[in-house]
C-alpha positions as CSV (number, residue, x, y, z in Angstrom):
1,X,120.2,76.4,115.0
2,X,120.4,75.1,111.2
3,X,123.1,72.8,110.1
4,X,124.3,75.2,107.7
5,X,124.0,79.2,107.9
6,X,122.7,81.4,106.0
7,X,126.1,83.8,106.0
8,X,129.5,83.4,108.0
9,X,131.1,86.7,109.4
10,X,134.6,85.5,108.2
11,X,136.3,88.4,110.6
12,X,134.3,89.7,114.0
13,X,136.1,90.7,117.5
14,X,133.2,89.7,120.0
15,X,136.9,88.7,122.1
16,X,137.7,92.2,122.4
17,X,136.5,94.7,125.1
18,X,133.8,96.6,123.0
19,X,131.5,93.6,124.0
20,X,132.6,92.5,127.5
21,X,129.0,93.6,128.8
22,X,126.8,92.0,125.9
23,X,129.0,89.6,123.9
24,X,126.8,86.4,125.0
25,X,123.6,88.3,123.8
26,X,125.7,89.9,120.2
27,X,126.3,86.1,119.4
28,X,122.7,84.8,120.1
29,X,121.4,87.5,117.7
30,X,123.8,86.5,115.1
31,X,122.9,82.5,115.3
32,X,119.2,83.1,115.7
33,X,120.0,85.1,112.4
34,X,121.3,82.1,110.9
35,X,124.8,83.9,111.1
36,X,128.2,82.3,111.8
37,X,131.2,83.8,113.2
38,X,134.8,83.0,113.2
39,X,136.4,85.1,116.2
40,X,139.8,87.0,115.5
41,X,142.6,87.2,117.8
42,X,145.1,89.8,117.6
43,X,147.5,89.1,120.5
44,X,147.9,86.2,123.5
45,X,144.9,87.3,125.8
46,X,142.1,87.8,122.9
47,X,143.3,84.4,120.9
48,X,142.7,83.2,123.9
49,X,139.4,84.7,124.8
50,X,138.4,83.9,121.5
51,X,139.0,79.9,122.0
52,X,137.2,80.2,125.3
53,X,134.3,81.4,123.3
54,X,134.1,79.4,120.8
55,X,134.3,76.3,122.7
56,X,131.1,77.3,124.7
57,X,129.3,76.6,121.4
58,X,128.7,73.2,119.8
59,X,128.6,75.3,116.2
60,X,128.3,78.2,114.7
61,X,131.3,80.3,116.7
62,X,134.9,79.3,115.7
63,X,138.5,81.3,116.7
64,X,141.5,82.4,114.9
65,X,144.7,83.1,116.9
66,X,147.6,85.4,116.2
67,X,149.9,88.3,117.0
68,X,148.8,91.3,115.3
69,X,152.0,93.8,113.8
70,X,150.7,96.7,116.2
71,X,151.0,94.6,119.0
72,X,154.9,93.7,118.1
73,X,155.6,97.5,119.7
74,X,153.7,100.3,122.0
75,X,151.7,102.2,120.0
76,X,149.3,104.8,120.7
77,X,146.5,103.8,118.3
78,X,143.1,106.4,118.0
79,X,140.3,104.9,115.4
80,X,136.8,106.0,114.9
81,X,135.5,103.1,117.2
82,X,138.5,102.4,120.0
83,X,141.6,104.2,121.2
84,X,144.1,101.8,122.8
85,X,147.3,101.7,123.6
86,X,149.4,98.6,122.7
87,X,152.4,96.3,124.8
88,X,154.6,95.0,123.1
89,X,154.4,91.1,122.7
90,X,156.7,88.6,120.7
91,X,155.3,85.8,119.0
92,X,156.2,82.4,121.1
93,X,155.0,79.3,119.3
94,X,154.9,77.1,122.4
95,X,152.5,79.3,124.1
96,X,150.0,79.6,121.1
97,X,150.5,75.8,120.1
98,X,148.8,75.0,123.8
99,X,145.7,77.3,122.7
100,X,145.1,74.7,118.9
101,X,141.5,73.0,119.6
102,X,139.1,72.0,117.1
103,X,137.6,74.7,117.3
104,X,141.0,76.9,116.2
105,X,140.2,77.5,112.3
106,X,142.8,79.7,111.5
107,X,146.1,81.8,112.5
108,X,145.6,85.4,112.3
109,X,144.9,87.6,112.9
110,X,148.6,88.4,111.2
111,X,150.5,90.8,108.3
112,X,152.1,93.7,108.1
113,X,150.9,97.4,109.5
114,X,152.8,100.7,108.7
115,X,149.9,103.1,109.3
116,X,150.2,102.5,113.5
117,X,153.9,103.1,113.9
118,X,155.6,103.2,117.3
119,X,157.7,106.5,118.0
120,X,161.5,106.7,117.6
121,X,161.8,103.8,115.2
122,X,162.6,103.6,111.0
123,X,160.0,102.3,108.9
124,X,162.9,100.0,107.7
125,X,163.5,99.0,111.5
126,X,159.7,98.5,111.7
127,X,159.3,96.2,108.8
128,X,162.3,93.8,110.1
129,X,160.2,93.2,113.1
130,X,156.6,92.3,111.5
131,X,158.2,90.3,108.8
132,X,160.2,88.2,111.0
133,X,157.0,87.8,113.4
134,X,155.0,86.9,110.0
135,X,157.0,84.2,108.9
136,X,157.2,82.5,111.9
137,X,153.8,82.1,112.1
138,X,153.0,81.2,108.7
139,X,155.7,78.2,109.7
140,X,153.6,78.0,112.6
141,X,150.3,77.7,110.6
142,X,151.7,75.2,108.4
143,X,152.4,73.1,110.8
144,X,149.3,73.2,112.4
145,X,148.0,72.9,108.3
146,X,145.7,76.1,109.4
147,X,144.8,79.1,107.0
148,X,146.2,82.9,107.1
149,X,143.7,85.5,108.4
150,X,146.2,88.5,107.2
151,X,146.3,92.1,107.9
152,X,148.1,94.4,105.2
153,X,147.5,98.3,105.9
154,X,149.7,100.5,103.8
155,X,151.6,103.8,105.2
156,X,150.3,107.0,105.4
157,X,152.2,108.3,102.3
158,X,151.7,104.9,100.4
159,X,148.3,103.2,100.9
160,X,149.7,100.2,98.7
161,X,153.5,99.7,100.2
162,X,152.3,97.2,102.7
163,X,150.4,95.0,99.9
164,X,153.5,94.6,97.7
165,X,155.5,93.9,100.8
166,X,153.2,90.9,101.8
167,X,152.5,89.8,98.3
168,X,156.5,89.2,98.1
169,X,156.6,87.7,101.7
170,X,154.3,85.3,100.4
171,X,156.0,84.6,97.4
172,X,159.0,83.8,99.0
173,X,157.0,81.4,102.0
174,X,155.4,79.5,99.5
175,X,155.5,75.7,100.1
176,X,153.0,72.9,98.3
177,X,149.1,73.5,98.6
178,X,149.2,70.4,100.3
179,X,150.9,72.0,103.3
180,X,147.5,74.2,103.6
181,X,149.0,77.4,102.5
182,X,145.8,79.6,101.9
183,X,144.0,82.3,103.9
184,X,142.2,85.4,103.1
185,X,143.2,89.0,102.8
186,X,140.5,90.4,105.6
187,X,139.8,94.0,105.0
188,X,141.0,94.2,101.8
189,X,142.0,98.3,100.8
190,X,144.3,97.7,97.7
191,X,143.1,97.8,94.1
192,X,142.0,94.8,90.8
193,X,145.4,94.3,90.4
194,X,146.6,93.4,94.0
195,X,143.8,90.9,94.4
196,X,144.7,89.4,91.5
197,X,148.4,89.0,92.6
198,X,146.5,87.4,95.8
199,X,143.9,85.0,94.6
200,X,146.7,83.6,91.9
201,X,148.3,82.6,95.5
202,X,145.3,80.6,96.1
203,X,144.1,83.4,98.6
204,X,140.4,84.7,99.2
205,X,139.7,88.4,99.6
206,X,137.4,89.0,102.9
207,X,135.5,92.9,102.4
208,X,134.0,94.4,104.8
209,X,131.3,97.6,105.7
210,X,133.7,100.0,103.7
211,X,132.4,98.7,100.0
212,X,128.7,100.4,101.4
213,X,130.7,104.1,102.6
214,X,129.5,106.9,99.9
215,X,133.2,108.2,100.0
216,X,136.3,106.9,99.4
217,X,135.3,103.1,98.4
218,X,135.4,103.4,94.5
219,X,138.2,101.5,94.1
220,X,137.2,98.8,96.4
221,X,133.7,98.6,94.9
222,X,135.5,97.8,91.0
223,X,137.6,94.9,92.8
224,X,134.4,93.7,93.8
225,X,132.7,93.8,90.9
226,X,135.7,92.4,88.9
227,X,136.9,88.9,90.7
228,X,135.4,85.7,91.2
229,X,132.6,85.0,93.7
230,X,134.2,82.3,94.6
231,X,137.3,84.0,95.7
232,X,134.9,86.4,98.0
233,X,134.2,86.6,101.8
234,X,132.4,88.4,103.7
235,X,133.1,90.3,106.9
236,X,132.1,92.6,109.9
237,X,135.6,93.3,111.7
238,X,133.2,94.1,113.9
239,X,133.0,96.6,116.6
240,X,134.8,98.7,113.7
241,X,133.4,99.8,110.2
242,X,130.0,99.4,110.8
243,X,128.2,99.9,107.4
244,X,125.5,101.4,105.5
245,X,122.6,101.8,107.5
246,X,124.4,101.6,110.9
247,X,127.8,103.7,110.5
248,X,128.9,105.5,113.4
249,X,128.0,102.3,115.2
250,X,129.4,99.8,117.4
251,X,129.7,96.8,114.7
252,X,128.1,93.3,115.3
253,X,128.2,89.8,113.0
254,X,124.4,90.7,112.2
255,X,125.4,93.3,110.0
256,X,127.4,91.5,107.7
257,X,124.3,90.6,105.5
258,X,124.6,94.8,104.4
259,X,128.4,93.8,103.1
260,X,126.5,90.8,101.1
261,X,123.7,92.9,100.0
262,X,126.8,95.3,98.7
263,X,128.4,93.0,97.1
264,X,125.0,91.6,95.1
265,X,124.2,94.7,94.0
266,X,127.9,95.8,92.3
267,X,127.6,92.4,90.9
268,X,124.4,92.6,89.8
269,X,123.2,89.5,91.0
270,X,120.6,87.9,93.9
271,X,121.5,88.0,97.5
272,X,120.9,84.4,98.3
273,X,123.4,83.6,95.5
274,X,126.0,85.8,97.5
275,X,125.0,84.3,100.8
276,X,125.4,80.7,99.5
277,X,128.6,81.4,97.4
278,X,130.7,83.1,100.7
279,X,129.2,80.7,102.9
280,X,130.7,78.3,101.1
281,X,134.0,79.9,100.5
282,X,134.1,80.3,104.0
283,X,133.6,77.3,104.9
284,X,135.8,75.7,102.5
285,X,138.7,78.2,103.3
286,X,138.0,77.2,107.6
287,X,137.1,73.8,106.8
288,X,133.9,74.1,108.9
């Protein structure tokens, strides 16, 4: 494997079910690709499947742990890729804290979700809960001086909602850059403006498989083409939003050089400068 890779998948879920038959063979394909991965936990059993894979690697896999907002309630959640339900789990520091290894790059994956909502509660009663769960683990990522892998997906009526909501979170949460107060915004959905708001927080902005969809991605693609490089990463979220060629796919950390190709060609510039420039990014942001 080469001391440093060609691309980093800032965002995959190789932890999660979709890949408990072939997840060994997923992650050789990526790494013999010259492809890094950073593993994404969304709740106490796939942080810590994600740390148990990672630490079977010497390099190249890493892990992020977290409580994800659909997993504060039971929700009946139906995507494209994976229908689930989720149990309701609350965020207990002490029980994450024993999971930190060097291997543990970040805390996510966490945020704010109003599109998966549990029956028979507000949307005000709703956002009490995730915010409170969000702050305590950005206090718990400072103190463990770890990035912020963050979710934001907006409500059904307002696609945008959630992003003003974290944007003022984070406002208020703000300590000194020296407590390591930085992250991405993985999957990022909102518009020029909200990434602004983001990267002027010190934050990257992760895309994913949606900036190569033919609908529906237009404003996406002018974010793209409109902030720095060096605020850019790039993602799978992988087994979901497979992209152009492979849509309709399971998702897999080898695909992530389509999302740098993407991003190269709204640009308008070479693919190796993309690959080096995220790479980078990412491994500045994860200190890898």
């Amino acid at each position: 494997m080469s001391m440093t890779p060609k691309l980093i998948d800032s965002h995959s879920h190789l932890n999660f079910n979709a890949y408990k038959d072939d997840g060994p063979q997923i992650i050789r394909r990526a790494l013999d690709n010259n492809i890094w991965l950073v593993n994404v936990g969304s709740q106490y059993t796939t942080s810590k499947r994600a740390v148990n894979i990672a630490s079977q690697y010497e390099k190249g896999v890493y892990a992020a742990i977290g409580l994800h907002p659909i997993h504060l309630f039971k929700i009946e959640v139906d995507e494209e890729e994976d229908k689930f339900t989720s149990q309701t789990e609350k965020f207990k520091p002490g029980k994450y804290q024993e999971l930190i290894n060097p291997k543990v790059v970040a805390v996510g994956e966490i945020g704010l979700d109003y599109f998966h909502l549990p029956e028979n509660k507000t949307l005000g009663e709703i956002k009490i809960v995730q915010e409170q769960a969000l702050v305590e683990q950005i206090k718990f990522a400072q103190k463990n001086n770890l990035p912020l892998i963050l979710h934001c997906r907006g409500s059904k009526k307002n696609p945008l909602d959630a992003y003003y909501d974290l944007i003022n979170i984070l406002t208020a949460n703000h300590q000194s850059p020296a407590v390591g107060y930085s992250g991405v915004i993985h999957c990022f959905g909102g518009n020029l403006e909200i990434a602004r708001q983001f990267i002027k927080q010190d934050f990257f902005i992760g895309f994913t498989g949606i900036i190569t969809f033919k609908k529906n991605a237009e404003l996406i693609k002018e974010t793209v083409k409109q902030i720095p490089l060096e605020k850019i990463l790039v993602e799978t979220d992988c087994p979901y939003l497979a992209p152009e060629p492979h849509r309709g796919e399971r998702n897999e950390p080898s695909y992530v050089k389509f999302v740098a190709q993407k991003i190269a060609d709204l640009k308008k510039i070479g693919f190796d400068e993309i690959a080096e420039a995220t790479t980078q990014n990412a491994k500045n942001l994860f200190r890898i």
